[in-house]
N, C-alpha and C positions, 0 to 999 in steps of 0.2 A: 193879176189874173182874177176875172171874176168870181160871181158862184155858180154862176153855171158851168164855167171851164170845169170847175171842179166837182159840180153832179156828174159831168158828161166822164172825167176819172173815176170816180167811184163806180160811175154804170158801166163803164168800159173793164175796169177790174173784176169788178162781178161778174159779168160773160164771160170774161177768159178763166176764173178760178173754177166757173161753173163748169166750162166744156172739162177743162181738167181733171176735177173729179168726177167727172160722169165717168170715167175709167176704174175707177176705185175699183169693181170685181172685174176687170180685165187681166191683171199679172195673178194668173193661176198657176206659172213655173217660174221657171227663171228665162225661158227662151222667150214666153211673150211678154215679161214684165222686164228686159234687158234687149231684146230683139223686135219686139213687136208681133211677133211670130214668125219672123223671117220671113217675111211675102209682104214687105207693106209695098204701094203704087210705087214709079221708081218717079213717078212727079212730085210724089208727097214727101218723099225721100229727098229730093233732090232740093226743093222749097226749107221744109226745116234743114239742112247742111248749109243752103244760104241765107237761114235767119239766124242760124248756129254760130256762123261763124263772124255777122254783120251784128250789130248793137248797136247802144245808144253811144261806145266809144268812137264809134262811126262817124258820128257828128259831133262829140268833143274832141276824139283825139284828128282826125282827120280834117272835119268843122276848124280845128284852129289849125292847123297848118295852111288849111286854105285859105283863111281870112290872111293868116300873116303871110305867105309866100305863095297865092293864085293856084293856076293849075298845076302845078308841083304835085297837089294833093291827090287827083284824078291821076296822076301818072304811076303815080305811087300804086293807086288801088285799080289801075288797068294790069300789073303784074299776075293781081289775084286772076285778073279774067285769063291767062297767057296759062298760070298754073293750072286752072279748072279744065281747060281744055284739053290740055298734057294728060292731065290724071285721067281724064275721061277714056284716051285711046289707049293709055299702058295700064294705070295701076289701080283702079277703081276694081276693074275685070279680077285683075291676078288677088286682091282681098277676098273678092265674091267667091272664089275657088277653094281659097283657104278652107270655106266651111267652120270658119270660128266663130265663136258668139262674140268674143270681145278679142283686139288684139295680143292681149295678153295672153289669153290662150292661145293663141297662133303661135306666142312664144315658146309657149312649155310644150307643144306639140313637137316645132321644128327644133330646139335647143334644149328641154329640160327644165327640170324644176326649181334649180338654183338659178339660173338666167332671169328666170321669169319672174323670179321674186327680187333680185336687184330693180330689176327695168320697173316692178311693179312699186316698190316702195318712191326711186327718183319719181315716176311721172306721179304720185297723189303726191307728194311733194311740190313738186313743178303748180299739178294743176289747181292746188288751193290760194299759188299766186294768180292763176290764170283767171281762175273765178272769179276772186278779189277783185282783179283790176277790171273784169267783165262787169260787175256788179258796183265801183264806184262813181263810172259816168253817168248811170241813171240818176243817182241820188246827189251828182251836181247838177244834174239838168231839174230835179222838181227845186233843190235849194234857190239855183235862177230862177223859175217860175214862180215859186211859190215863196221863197223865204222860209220857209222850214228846214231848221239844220241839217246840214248833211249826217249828220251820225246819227240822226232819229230814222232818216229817211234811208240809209242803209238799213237800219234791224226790221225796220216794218218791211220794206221788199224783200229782203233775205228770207222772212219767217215766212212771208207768201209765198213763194216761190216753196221753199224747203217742202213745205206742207203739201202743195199736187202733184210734185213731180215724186216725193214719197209715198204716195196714194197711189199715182196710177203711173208708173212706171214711163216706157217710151212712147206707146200713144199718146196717154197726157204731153208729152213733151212735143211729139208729130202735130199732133191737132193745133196744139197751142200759139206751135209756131207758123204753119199754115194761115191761120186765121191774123197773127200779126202783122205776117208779109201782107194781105188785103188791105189791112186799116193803114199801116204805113205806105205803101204805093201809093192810097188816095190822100192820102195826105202830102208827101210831098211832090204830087202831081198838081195840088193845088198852090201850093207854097212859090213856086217858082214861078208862073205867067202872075202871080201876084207881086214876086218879089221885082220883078222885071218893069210893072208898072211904077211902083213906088219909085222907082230910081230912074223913070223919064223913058222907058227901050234901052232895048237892048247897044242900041248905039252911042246913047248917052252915056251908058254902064264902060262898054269899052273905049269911049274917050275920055272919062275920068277915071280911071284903073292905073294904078301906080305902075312906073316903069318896072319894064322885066315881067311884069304880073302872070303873064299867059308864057313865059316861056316853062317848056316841060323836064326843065330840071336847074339847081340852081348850085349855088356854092355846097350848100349841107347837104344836099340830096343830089348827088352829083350821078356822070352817067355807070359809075360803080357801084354805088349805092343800089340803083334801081337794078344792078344784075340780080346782086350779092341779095337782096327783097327779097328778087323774084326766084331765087333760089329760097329762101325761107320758106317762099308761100306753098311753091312746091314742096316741100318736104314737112311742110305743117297741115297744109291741108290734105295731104296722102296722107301724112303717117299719124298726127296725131288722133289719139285713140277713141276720143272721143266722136273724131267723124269717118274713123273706120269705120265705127257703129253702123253708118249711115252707108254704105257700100257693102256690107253684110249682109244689112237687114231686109235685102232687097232679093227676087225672087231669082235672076239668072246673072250671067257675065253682061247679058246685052243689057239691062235696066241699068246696073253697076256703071256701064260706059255713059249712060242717059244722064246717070245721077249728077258726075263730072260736066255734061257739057251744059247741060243746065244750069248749072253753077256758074261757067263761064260764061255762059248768053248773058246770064243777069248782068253778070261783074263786067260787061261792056258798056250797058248804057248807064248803071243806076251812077255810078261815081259821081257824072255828069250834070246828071239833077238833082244829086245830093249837094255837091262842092261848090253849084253857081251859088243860091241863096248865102253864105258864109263869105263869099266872096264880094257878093253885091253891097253884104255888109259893111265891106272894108272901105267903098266908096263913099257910101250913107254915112257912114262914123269910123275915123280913121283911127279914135282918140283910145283903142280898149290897152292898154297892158299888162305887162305878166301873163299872170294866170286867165287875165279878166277873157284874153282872148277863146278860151276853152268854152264859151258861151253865146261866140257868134252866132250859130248856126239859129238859136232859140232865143235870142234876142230880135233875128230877122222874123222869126215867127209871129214873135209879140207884135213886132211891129205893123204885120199886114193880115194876117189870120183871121175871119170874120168871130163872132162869140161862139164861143163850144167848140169850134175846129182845134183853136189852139190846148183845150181839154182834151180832144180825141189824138192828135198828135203827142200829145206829153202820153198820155195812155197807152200809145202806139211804142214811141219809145222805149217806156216804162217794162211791156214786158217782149220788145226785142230784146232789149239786155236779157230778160230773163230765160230768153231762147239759149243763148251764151250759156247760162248760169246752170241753169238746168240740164242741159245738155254733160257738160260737166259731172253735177252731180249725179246725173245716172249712168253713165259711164264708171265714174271713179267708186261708186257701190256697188256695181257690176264686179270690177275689179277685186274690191275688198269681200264680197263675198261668193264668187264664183269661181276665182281663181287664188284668193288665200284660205277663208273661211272654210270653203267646203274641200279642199285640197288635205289639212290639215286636220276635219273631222267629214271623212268622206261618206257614213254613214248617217248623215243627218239625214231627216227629213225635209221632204219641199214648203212643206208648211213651216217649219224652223228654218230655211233658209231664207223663204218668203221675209221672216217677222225681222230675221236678222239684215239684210235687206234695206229695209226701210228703216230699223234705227243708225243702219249705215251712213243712210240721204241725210238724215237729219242731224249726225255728229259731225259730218264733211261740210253740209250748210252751215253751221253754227263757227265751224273755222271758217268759212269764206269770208263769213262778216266781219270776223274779228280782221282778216286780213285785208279786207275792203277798207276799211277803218282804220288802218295804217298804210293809206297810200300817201295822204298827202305828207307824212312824214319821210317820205322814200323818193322825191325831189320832182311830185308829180306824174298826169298821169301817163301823159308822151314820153318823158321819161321811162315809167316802170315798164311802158307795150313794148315801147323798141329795144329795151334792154333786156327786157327777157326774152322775147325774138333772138336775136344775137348771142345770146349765153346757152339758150336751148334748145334751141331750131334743128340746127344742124347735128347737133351732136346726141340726141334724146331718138329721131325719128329719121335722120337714114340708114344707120345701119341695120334697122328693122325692116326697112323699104329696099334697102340693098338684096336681101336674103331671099325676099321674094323671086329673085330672079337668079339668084345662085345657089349651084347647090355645093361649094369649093366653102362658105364661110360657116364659121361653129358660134357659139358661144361665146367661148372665152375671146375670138376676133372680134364680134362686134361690142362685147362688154368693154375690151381693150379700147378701141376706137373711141364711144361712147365717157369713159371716164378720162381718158387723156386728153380731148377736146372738152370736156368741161371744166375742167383743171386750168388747162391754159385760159379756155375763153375767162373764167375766172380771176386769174391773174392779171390779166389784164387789163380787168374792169374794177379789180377793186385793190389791188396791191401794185401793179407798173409803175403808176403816176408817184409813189413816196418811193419803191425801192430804186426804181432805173430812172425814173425820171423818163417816162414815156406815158403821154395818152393817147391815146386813137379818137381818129374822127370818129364819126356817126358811120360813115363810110365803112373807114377802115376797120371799126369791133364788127359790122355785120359781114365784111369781107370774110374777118379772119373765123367768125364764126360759122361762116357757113364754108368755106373754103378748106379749113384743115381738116374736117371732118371726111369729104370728098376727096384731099390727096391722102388720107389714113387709108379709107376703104381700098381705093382705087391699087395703091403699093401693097396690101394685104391680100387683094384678088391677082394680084400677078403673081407674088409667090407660093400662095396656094395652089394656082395652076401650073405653075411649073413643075411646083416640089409633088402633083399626083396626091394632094393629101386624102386621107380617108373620107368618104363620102358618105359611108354606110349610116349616118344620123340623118339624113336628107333620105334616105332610102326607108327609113323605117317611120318617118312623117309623111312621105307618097301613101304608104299603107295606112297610117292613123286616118290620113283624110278620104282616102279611098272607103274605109272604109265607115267613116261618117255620111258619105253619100248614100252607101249602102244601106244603111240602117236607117233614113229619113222615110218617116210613117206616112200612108196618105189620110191618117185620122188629123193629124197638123196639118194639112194640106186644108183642111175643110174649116180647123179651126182659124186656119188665116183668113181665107176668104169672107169670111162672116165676119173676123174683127176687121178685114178692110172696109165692110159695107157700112157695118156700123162707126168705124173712124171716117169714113166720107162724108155719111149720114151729118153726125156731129157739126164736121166742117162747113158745110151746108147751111146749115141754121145758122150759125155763131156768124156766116160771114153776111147772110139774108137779114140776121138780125142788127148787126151792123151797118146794112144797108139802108135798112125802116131809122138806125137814129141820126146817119147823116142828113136823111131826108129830111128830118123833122127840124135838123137845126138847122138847112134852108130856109125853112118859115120867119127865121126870129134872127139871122142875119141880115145885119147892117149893110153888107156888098157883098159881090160877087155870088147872089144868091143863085142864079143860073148855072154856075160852073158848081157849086157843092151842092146843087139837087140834081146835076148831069150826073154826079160823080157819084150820089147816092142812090141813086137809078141803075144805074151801072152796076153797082155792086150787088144791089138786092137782087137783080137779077139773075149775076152769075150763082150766087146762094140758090136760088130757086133751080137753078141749072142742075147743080153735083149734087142740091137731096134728089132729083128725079133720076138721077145716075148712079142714085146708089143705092135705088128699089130695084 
């Protein structure tokens, strides 16, 4: 990597930290500085959920399955599309109803305050692995680039990240993410009619592609597999709390339902033009192993990327992961201080819940690193996505998506459900193989992970309904929420709409100004200078488009 790759990161970091903190006097409560003010755009909404939940693991953990097993990889991440769409027509809506800032209050609304402090301690638990493993793709993708250790390159993007998204709560994290889905679209819009050339057409590609390559599913991802997924996906991306957020923070049921299909429209084509380049790789150079395969994706970069593109796509990467990261972190401070904090001393202040708040972000960033930093110790990073998939998918986030739709299940049923399915999935991943002398496929731990959780719920709603059980906790969460509608001021009505102008506003520049430095590194590329001054054109434009949209 050159040095310009590496001004075009640094300028590229500096724009996103910048937009970020321009939020800094934004979270003046906890609703706009955990909610956004509940009215963000349901496109803005919809955009950060699919930067939220897409990274830079996207192209290493996915990146290598595709290089080593073709389209498998794309089949795999067509589920998410199948999920998004689901969520869009049932459960996106029935969140938006709830009327909760974060789902943990949904819990203690509908269940109590013991429920909701179990559920609240497993998931920051859970999500300081989910972090972790959000947050160590990037820092092997600049280690490939750059050669700088991965453990330096974890604490330096941990401390960045911790630092805006503590400052300006979920618009820094909306804007931020916004503007990464632009730089990354253009970029690997470019990557791919590049990667396509270097390896002769496309026909050339798929007459030297290794047998089986293009079939959509294979021994280890079999057509089980791909159920057993896309039942995860569903039930992570509804329930996990982090992108409840993003179904809440949205102004009606119908934006809630937009938020979902959005997500799915995306998760149709992107997989497609993400998973060819890593694959074209596998033609190009058959020779990677192990680990080394976790690098295809951005060694195909290297390979065809004109100067400063391959800068602005690590940069791109660099803070999609931190979409992931962040996203996280302001959810799980949400948590720890809106639903334990201020539960506990109910009389504080907004300004002491503010301050507490933000040393929240920064003590949950400070574990993510450390836990980032013990991935490769924990047998990798495909490894630790699908295993913690598997162990917590199902059994963390549907009996909280169940309830929504019953008013037969309590507490103690889905707490039940919930810890007995983690028990087992547990068992089975880390004690079967010495006591019983049993392992499970790939298949079968995402089977049984996702699968017992669904025959719990399912056997506990039938004899709920038979047995007539008391309903009257569902009857007095009707009224909680009834009467949160009630009480919604039109002075936050007025305060949203200005933060949406001004979070547009922002988006606007940051993406215009993006667009002026593609352009520029048109002038001083090598090839394909036409296609990254189209693509810079394009961009500054749309920038000039949404600030005029948000006067």
């Amino acid at each position: 990597m050159g040095n310009i790759d590496i001004i075009i990161i640094l300028v590229f970091t500096a724009l996103v930290f910048i937009c970020g903190m321009s939020f800094s006097k934004a979270g003046k409560n906890m609703k706009s500085f955990f909610a956004a003010g509940g009215a963000l755009p349901w496109w803005m909404s919809g955009l950060s959920l699919f930067m939220s939940f897409f990274s830079a693991g996207t192209f290493v953990v996915w990146g290598s399955i595709a290089y080593s097993s073709g389209w498998v990889a794309v089949s795999v991440q067509w589920t998410m599309c199948i999920a998004g769409i689901i969520i869009g027509f049932f459960l996106a809506p029935k969140w938006q109803k709830t009327k909760a800032l974060t789902a943990a209050e949904y819990i203690m609304d509908r269940f109590g305050k013991s429920t909701q402090k179990t559920y609240t301690y497993l998931f920051l638990i859970i999500s300081l692995f989910t972090t972790g493993a959000f947050l160590y793709p990037v820092a092997k993708i600049v280690e490939v680039s750059t050669g700088i250790p991965i453990s330096t390159s974890v604490i330096v993007l941990g401390v960045l990240i911790l630092i805006y998204t503590a400052v300006g709560g979920l618009w820094a994290v909306i804007v931020t993410d916004v503007l990464q889905f632009i730089v990354l679209t253009a970029a690997v819009l470019i990557v791919l009619p590049l990667s396509f050339d270097k390896i002769g057409g496309v026909g050339n590609f798929i007459a030297n592609a290794p047998e089986h390559f293009f079939d959509f599913t294979n021994s280890e991802y079999t057509d089980l597999f791909m159920v057993a997924f896309g039942l995860y996906n569903l039930f992570f991306i509804a329930g996990n709390w982090a992108y409840v957020q993003r179904y809440t923070s949205v102004a009606t049921p119908k934006d809630a339902k937009k938020v979902g299909w959005l997500f799915g429209a995306l998760y149709t084509i992107s997989p497609i033009i993400w998973m060819l380049p890593p694959m074209i790789y596998r033609v190009l150079n058959p020779d990677l192993q192990d680990l080394a395969d976790e690098g295809a994706y951005l060694l195909m970069c290297k390979e065809v990327l004109p100067v400063g593109m391959l800068g602005l796509m690590l940069g791109g990467m660099v803070f999609a992961t931190s979409s992931s990261v962040n996203t996280t972190l302001n959810i799980s401070a949400g948590v720890l201080t809106n639903d334990l904090y201020k539960n506990i001393f109910p009389k504080t202040s907004t300004t002491r819940l503010m301050r507490v708040a933000k040393i929240a972000t920064v003590v949950l960033g400070v574990l993510t690193i450390i836990v980032a930093l013990l991935v490769p110790y924990m047998g990798g990073i495909v490894e630790v996505v699908l295993s913690l998939g598997a162990l917590t998918g199902g059994a963390m986030f549907l009996p909280p998506l169940w309830s929504l739709f019953s008013k037969h299940q309590t507490g103690k049923t889905i707490l039940f459900v919930t810890i007995v399915s983690l028990v087992i999935n547990f068992f089975f991943r880390f004690f079967a193989p010495d006591i019983i002398d049993v392992k499970l496929s790939r298949a079968m731990e995402m089977t049984v992970g996702m699968g017992g959780p669904i025959l719990l719920m399912t056997l506990i709603e039938i004899i709920l309904v038979k047995s007539k059980n008391d309903t009257s906790a569902f009857d007095n969460y009707e009224k909680i929420r009834l009467s949160k509608i009630a009480n919604a001021t039109e002075e936050e009505s007025g305060e949203d709409n200005s933060g949406n102008k001004r979070g547009t506003r922002v988006i606007g520049i940051g993406v215009a100004a993006t667009g002026v430095l593609i352009i520029l590194l048109s002038f001083i590329a090598e090839s394909a200078k036409w296609l990254v001054g189209g693509m810079g054109a394009a961009i500054l434009f749309l920038g000039l488009f949404i600030i005029k949209k948000s006067k």
